[in-house]
C-alpha positions as CSV (number, residue, x, y, z in Angstrom):
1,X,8.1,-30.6,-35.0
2,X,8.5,-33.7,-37.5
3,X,9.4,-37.3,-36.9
4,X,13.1,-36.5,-38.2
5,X,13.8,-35.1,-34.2
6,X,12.3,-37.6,-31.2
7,X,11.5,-36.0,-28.0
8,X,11.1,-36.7,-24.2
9,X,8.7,-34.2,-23.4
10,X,7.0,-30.9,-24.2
11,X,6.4,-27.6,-23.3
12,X,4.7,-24.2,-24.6
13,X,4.5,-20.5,-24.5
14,X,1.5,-17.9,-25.2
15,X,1.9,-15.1,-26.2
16,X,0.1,-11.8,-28.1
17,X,-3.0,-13.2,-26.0
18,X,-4.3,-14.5,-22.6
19,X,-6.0,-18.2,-22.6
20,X,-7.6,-20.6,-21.0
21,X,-5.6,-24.1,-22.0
22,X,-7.8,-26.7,-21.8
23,X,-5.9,-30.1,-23.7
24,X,-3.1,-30.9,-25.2
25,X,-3.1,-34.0,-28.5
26,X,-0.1,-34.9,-29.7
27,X,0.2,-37.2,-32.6
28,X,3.6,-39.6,-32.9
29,X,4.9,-41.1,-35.9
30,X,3.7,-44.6,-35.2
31,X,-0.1,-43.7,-34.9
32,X,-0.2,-43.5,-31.1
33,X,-1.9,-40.4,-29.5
34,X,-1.2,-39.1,-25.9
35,X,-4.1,-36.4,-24.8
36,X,-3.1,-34.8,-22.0
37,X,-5.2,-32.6,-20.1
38,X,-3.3,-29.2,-19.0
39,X,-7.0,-27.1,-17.6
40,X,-5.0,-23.8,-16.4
41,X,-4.8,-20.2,-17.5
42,X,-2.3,-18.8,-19.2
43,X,-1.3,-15.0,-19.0
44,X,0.1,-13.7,-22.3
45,X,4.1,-14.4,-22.7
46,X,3.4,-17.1,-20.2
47,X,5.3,-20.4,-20.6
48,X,3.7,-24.2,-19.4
49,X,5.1,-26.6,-17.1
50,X,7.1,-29.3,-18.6
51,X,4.9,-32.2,-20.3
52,X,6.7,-35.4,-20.6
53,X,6.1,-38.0,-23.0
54,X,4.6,-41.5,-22.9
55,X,7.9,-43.8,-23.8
56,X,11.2,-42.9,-23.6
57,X,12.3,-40.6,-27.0
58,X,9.1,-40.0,-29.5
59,X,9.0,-38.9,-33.2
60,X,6.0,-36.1,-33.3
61,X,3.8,-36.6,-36.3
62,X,1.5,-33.3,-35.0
63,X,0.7,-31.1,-31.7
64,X,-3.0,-29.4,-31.3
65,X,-4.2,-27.6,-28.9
66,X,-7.6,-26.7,-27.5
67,X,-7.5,-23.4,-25.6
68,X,-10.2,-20.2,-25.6
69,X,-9.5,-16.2,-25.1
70,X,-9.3,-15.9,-21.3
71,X,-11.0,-12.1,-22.0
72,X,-13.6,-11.6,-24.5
73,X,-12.9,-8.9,-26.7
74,X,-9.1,-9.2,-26.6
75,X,-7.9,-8.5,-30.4
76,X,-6.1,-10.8,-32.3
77,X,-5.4,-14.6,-31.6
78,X,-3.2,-16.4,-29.1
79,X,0.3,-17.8,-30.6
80,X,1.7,-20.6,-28.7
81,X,5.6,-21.2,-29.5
82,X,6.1,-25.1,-29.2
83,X,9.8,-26.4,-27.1
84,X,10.7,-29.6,-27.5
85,X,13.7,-31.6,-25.3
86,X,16.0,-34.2,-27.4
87,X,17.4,-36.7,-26.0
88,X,19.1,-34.5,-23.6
89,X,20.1,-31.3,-22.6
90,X,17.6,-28.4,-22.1
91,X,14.4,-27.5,-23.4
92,X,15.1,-25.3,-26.5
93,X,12.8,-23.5,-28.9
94,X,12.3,-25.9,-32.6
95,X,13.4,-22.7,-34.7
96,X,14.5,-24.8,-38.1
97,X,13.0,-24.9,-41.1
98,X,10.9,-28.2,-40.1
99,X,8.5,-26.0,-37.0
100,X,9.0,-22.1,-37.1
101,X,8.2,-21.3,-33.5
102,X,6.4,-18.0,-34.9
103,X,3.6,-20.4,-36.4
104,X,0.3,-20.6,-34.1
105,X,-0.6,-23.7,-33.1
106,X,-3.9,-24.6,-34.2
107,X,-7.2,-24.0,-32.6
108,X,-9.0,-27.0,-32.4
C-alpha cells in the first residue's frame, strides 16, 4: 500500500502459518503513526477483524506487524495478505503493482 491510494481502515489475512498477532504500526504519509494493539491468535488462512483508521481517508507510507509462530516447530513463515477499504465500497485485496498481496508483511 503507497500514499497514491488513501484508506479508511485495515484488515489482514494469515496464511501458510498459525500466529500469535500481537501489534499492528502503520505509518501515513504525513509522519503520523497509529499502533494498534490486535493481542489474538490467528489460525492459518484466518482473516482479522476490520481496523479502522485514525482520520477520515489516510495515505499509508508503511504497515508492520509484530506477530510469533503460535506452534513451535511449524515450518516456514507466516504470510499476512494486507486489504485495504477506499473511500468506499468493500474491503478488497491491494493486488497492483504498488502492494502484491503475496509479499509477507514484515516481522518486526
Amino acid at each position: 500500500m503507497t500514499g497514491d491510494d488513501a484508506f479508511r481502515n485495515l484488515k489482514f489475512k494469515v496464511i501458510d502459518a498459525p500466529i500469535q498477532m500481537l501489534s499492528m504500526r502503520v505509518e501515513f504519509e504525513n509522519g503520523e503513526v497509529q499502533d494498534s494493539p490486535v493481542d489474538f491468535r490467528m489460525e492459518k488462512v484466518h482473516e482479522s477483524r476490520v481496523i479502522d483508521l485514525n482520520g477520515v481517508v489516510r495515505a499509508i507510507k508503511v504497515v508492520s506487524f509484530t506477530y510469533r509462530t503460535v506452534r513451535p516447530g511449524v515450518r516456514g513463515k507466516a504470510k499476512l495478505l494486507r486489504f485495504g477499504q477506499k473511500r468506499a465500497g468493500p474491503l478488497e485485496p491491494k493486488s497492483n503493482p504498488k502492494c502484491s498481496p503475496s509479499v509477507p508483511a514484515r516481522k518486526r
